[in-house]
C-alpha positions in Angstrom: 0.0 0.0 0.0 1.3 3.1 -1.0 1.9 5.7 2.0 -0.4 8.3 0.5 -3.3 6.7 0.6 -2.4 6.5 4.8 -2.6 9.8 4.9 -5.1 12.1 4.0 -3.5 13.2 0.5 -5.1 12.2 -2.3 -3.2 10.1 -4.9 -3.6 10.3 -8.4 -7.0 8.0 -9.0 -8.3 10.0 -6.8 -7.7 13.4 -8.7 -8.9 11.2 -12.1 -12.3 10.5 -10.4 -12.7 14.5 -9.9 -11.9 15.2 -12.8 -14.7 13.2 -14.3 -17.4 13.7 -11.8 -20.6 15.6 -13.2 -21.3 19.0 -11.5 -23.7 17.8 -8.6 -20.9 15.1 -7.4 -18.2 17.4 -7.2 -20.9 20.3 -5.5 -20.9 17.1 -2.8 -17.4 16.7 -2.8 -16.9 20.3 -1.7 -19.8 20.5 0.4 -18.1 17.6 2.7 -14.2 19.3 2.3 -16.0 22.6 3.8 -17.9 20.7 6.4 -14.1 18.9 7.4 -12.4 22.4 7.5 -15.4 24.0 9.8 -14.7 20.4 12.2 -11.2 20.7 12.2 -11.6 24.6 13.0 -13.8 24.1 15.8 -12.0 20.6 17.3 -8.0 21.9 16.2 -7.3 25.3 15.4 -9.5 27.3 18.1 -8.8 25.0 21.1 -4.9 25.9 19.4 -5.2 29.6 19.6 -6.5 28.9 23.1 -3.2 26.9 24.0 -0.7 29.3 22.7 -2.0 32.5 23.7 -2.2 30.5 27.6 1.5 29.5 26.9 2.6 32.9 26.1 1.3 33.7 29.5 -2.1 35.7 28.5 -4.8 33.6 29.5 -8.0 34.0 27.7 -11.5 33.8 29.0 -14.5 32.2 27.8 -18.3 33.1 28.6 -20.9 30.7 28.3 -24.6 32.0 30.0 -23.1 35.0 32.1 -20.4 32.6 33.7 -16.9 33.8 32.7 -14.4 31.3 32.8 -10.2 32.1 32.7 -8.4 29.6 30.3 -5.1 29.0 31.7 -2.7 26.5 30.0 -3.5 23.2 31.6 -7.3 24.2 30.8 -6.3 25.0 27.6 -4.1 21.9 27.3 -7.4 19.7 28.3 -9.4 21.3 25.8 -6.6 20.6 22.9 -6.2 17.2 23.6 -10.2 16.7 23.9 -9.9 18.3 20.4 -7.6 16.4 18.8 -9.3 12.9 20.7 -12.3 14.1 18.7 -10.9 15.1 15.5 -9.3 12.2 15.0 -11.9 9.5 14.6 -13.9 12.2 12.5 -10.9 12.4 9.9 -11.2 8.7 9.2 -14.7 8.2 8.6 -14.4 11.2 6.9 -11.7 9.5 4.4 -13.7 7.0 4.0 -16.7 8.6 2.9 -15.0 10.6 0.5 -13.5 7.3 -1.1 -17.1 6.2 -1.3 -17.6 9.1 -2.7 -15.2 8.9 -5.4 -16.0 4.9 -6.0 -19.8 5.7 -6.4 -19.0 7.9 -9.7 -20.1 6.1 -12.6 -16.4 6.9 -14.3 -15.0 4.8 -11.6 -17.3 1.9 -11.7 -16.2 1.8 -15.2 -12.6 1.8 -14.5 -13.4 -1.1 -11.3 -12.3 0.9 -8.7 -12.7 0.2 -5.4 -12.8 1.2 -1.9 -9.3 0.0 -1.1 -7.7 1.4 -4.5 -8.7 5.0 -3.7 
């Protein structure tokens, strides 16, 4: 198995299918990329800002229903790690949706792609 397909990069069957995907499959396509970058903003890159602006020693605060809390750096260490725990799992499934995605074209039925070749 080649050590792209391990990773979330897509190799170059992958591209192919795109590229011959009618206009509703690839509205899908980047429909569920959008969706992946709004998860991995909300589970990653905002618990991240958290961490690094605790680490640089200017903890930030957080109001939910008029109770202010202060976001020190093991709080905001937590709250990374819960991130990443969660992300994680998501960014799997999500792969393999989007190679059952890609398999589903009619292009790539054609060609007798499978799941485990994208």
């Amino acid at each position: 198995m080649d050590w792209r397909k391990k990773l979330l990069l897509r190799p170059k069957e992958r591209v192919e299918t795109y590229k011959r995907m009618t206009r509703g499959e690839k509205a899908k396509v980047r429909m569920y990329y959008g969706l992946l970058g709004g998860w991995m903003g909300l589970t990653l890159c905002y618990p991240s800002s958290l961490l690094t602006k605790a680490l640089r020693g200017q903890p930030g605060t957080f109001s939910v229903g008029g109770v202010t809390w202060l976001i020190d750096w093991p709080t905001a260490l937590g709250v990374w790690l819960v991130g990443v725990a969660i992300f994680i799992p998501v960014a799997f499934c999500f792969r393999r949706k989007m190679k059952k995605l890609h398999v589903s074209t009619e292009w790539a039925r054609s060609q007798g792609y499978t799941v485990d070749d994208l």
